[in-house]
C-alpha positions as CSV (number, residue, x, y, z in Angstrom):
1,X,12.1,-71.2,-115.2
2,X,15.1,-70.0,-113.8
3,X,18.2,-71.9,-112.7
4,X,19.1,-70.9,-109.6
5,X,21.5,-71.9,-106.7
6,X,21.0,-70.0,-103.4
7,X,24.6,-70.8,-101.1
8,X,23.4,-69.7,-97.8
9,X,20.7,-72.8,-97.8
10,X,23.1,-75.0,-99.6
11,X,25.7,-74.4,-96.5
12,X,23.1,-75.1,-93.9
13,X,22.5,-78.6,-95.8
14,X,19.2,-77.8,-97.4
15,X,18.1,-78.4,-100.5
16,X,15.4,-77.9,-103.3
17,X,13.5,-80.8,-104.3
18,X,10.9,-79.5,-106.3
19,X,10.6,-76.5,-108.0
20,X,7.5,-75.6,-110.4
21,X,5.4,-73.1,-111.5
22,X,3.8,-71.2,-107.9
23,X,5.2,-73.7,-105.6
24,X,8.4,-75.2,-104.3
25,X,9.7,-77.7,-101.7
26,X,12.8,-77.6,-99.6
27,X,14.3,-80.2,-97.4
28,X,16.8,-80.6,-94.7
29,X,18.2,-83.3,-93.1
30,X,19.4,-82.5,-89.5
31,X,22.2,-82.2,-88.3
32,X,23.4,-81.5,-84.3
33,X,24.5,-78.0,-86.0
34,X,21.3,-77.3,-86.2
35,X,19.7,-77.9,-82.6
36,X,19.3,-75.1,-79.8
37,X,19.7,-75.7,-76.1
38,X,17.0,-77.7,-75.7
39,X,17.8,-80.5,-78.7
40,X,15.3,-79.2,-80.7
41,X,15.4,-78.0,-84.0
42,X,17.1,-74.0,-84.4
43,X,14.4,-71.2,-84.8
44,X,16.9,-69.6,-87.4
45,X,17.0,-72.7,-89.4
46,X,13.3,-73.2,-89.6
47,X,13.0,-69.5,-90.8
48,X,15.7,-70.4,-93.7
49,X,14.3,-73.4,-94.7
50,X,10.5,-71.7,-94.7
51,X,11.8,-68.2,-96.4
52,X,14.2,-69.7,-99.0
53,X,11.1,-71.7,-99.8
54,X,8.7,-69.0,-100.1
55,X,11.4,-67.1,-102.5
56,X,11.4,-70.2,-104.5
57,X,7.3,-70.6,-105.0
58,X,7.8,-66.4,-105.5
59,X,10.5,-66.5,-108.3
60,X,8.9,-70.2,-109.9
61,X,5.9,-67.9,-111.3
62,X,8.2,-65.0,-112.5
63,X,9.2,-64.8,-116.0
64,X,13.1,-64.4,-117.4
65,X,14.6,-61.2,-116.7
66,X,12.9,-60.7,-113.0
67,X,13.8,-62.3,-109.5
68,X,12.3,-61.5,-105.5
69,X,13.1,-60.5,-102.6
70,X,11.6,-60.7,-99.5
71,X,9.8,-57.8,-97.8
72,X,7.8,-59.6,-95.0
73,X,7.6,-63.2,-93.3
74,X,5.7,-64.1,-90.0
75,X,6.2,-67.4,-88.9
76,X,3.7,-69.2,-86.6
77,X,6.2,-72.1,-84.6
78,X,3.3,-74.6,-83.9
79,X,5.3,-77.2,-82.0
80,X,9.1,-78.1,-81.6
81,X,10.7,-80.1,-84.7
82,X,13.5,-82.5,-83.2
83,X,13.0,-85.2,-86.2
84,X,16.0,-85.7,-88.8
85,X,14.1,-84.6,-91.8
86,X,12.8,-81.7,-92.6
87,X,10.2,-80.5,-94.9
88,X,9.2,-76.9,-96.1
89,X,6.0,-76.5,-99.0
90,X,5.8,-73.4,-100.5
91,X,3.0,-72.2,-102.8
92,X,1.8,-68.8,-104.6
93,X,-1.4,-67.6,-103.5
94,X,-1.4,-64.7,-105.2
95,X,0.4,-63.1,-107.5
96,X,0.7,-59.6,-108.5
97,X,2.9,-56.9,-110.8
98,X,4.7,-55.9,-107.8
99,X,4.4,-59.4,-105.2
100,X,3.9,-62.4,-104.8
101,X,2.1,-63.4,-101.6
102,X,2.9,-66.6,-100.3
103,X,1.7,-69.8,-97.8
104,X,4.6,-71.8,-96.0
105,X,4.4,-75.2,-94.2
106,X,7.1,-76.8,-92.6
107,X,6.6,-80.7,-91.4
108,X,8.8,-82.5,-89.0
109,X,7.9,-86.0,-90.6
110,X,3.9,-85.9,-90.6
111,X,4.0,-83.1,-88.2
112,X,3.0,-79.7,-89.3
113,X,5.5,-77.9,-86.7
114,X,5.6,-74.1,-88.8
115,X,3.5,-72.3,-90.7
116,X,4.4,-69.1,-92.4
117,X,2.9,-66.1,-95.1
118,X,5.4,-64.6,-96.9
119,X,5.2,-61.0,-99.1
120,X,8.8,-61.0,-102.4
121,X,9.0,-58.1,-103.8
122,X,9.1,-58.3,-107.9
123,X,11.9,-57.1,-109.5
124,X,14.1,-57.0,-113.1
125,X,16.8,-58.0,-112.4
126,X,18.9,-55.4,-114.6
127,X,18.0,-53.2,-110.8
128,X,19.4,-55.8,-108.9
């Protein structure tokens, strides 16, 4: 699989914990950085953590020579997050010449507080 670092997530604090073949996970542990007005967790953040994890499950069932993008992502905020550890479980559901369609969860501890589908884009990388 590829090795691959992805700086934007790494600045916000998050990182990949697991990383296999159609699935990924992402964690973050908060920071007050990442709150909004309210003390609860950042929208933006939650979309980070759940897209970069979607591009992970994505590129985990590519093989060398071809990476992702993403085209779509619509992300369902179920409930505030406000805890100091973040969660995000990304897995293939199905996967195509051209996409990879993909399920997102995000938990707040046990809480499911996100849920998202995601549509990468397949690409060689040689057109990157």
């Amino acid at each position: 699989m590829h090795e691959i670092k992805f700086p934007f997530l790494e600045h916000i604090g998050g990182k990949l914990i697991r990383y296999e073949q159609g699935s990924a996970e992402v964690e973050l542990q908060t920071m007050p950085y990442h709150l909004q007005h309210l003390g609860f967790i950042h929208g933006g953040v939650i979309s980070t953590l759940m897209d970069n994890t979607g591009w992970y499950a994505a590129v985990s069932n590519l093989p060398e020579g071809f990476t992702s993008v993403t085209m779509e992502i619509k992300i369902n905020y179920l409930k505030p997050a406000s805890g100091e550890h973040l969660r995000a479980l990304g897995k293939v559901l199905r996967q195509g010449k051209k996409t990879s369609f993909v399920t997102i969860e995000l938990h707040d501890g046990e809480n499911l507080v996100a849920f998202a589908t995601g549509t990468y884009a397949v690409l060689e990388e040689k057109q990157v």
